[in-house]
N, C-alpha and C positions, 0 to 999 in steps of 0.2 A: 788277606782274603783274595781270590783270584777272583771275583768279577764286584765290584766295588756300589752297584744298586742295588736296591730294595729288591729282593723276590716275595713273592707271596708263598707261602706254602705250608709247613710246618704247623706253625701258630696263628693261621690265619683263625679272626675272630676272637683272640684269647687278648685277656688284660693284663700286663704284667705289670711287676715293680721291685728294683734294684736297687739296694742300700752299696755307697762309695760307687756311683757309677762317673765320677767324675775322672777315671785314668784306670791305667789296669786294667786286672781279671773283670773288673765292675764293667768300663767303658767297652770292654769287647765282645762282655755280655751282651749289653744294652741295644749294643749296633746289632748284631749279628740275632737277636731274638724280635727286633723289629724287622729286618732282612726278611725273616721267617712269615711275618704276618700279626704281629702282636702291637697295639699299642701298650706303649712302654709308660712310665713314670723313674724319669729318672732321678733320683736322692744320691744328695752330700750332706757334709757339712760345708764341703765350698760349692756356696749356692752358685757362684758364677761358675764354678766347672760343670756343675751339672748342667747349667743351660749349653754351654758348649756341648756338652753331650747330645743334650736334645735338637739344637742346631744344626750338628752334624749330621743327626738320624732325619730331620728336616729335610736336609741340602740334598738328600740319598730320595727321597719321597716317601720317606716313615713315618709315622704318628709319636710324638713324644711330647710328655710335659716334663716342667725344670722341677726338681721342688728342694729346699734349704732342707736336710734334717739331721739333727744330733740322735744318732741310733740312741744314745742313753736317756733320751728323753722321752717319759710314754706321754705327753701331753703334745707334745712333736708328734708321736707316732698315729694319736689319734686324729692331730689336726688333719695328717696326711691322708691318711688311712679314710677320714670323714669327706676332704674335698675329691679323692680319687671315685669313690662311690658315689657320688653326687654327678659328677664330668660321666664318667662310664658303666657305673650302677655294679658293678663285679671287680673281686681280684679273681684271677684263676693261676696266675703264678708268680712266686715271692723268691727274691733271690737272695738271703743276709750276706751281702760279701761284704761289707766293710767292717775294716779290722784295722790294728795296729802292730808293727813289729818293737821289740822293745828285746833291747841288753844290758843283764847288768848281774853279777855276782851276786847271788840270793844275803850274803852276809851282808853287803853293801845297799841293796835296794829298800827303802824305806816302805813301809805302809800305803804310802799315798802312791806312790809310782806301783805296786801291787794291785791295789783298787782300778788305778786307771784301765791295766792293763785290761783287767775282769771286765769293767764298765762299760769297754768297748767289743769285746770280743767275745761276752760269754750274756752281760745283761742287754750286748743291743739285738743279739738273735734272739733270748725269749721272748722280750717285746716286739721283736716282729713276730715270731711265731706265733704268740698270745693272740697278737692284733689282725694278722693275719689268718688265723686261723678262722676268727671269728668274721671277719669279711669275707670268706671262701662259703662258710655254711651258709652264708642269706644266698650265695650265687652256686649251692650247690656240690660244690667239690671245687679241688685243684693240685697244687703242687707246689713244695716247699723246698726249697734248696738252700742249704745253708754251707759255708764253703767254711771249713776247718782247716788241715795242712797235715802234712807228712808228720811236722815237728809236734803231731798230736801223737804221733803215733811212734816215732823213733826220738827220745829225748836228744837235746844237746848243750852243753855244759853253757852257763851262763845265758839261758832260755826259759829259766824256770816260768817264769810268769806266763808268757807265750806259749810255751809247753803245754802247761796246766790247762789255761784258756781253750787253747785248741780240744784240746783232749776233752773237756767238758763238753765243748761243742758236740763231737760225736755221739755221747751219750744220754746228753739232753734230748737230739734229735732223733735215736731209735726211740726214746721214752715218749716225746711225742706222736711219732708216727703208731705206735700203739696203740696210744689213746686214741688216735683218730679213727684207728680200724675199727677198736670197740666201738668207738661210738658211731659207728658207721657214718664219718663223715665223708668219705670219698675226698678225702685230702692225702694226698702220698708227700714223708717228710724221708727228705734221703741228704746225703752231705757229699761234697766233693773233698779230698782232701789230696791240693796240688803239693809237689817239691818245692824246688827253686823256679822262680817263674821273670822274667827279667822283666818288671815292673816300675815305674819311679820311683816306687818305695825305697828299694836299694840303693837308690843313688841318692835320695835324701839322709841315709844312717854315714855316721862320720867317718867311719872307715873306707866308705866306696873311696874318696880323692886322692886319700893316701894308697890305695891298692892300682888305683886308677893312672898315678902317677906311677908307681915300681911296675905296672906292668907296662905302662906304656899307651895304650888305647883302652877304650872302652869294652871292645871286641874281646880282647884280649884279657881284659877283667872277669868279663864273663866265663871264659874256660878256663881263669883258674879256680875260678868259684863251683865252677860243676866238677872237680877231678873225683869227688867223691862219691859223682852217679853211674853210674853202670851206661847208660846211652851218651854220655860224657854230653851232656848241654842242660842249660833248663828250658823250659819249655818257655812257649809265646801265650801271652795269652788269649790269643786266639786258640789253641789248643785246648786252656780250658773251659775255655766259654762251649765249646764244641759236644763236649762232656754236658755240661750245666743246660746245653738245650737238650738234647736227648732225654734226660731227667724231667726238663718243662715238657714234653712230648707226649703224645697218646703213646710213640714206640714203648716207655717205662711204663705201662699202665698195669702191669706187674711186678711193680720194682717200688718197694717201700722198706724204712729202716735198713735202708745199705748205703753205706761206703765206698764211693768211686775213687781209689788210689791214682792220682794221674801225676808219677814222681820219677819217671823214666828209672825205677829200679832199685829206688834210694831206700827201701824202707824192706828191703825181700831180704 
């Protein structure tokens, strides 16, 4: 980000909250939407990453609070969801980004590694949505982001699970944002779905060390990993956070049941 303090502007007055904002797409959300004016609640499952998160949106002169939460859990989601309305009385924007990436040969992959996949990607955005939803109607209206991926939309071999996941993602959340029209809640549910995004996720799957090693640098891993994008890189996630507040924004107050492709080309 070229100037590294809090501005007010954007989102000033608005109350948000971020699933996985302990690194990544989450952590750049989380910064960069308190930047804007929002206090944040930042959620993990690593409760200490999230406090760093909050920390940092701290250090900056942000508003944030830490909180521990396992998106598969709705008893997590209500504990959160119960002490955020209590602290600031309103959600007005919900961001589902945590997720998990997962490979493995669909003949090979067992039952339980299927589920897990689901459990994180596909059952921790309804439960936000659900829970979300319903904390947005007592304050009125808001905004729903849920972040799916390219790989929802262009399959790729030994991605089934992930695939799948994402791809539901998409479709669960035009189905929501419907329901909300009808019912006139003044809730817009829209999804971003990034490409390659160079995130710590990647370097925690077992192949980065070994690519990591035959290319040489890190740097260098990265573009071979994008040869298959048409803007030849993947993106920062600050690029998609950038995306993901525009959606939080009065600017989208038009803009519901859409899909924001932000994959530098990979999916045209």
């Amino acid at each position: 980000m070229s100037n590294p303090s809090i501005q007010r502007g954007r989102l000033a007055k608005k109350i948000a909250l971020i699933t996985g904002a302990a690194s990544g797409i989450g952590k750049a959300t989380a910064i960069l939407l308190a930047r804007e004016g929002a206090k944040v609640a930042v959620t993990d499952i690593d409760g200490n990453g999230a406090q760093d998160t909050a920390s940092e949106i701290a250090s900056l002169g942000g508003t944030a609070v830490p909180y521990s939460l396992d998106v598969t859990s709705e008893d997590e989601w209500q504990r959160v969801i119960d002490d955020l309305l209590r602290k600031w009385e309103r959600l007005d924007i919900l961001v589902n980004n945590a997720g998990i990436s997962f490979a493995k040969p669909l003949v090979e992959m067992s039952l339980a590694e299927w589920r897990k996949v689901f459990a994180v990607n596909l059952d921790g955005v309804f439960l936000g949505t659900k829970h979300g939803t319903n904390a947005m109607r007592k304050g009125g209206g808001g905004s729903i982001i849920n972040v799916a991926s390219a790989s929802g939309i262009k399959a790729g071999a030994g991605a089934s699970a992930y695939c799948a996941s994402k791809a539901a993602v998409r479709m669960f959340s035009k189905v929501a944002a419907l329901e909300c029209a009808q019912n006139g809640d003044n809730i817009r549910v829209n999804t971003v779905s990034p490409g390659g995004v160079m995130t710590p996720m990647w370097e925690s799957m077992g192949f980065w060390q070994d690519m990591k090693a035959q290319a040489g640098s890190a740097e260098a891993s990265w573009q071979a990993m994008s040869q298959d994008v048409p803007l030849k890189r993947f993106a920062t996630p600050d690029e998609i956070a950038a995306a993901i507040l525009y959606l939080a924004s009065a600017e989208s107050a038009y803009v519901t049941a859409a899909e924001l492709v932000i994959d530098g080309g990979y999916t045209a």
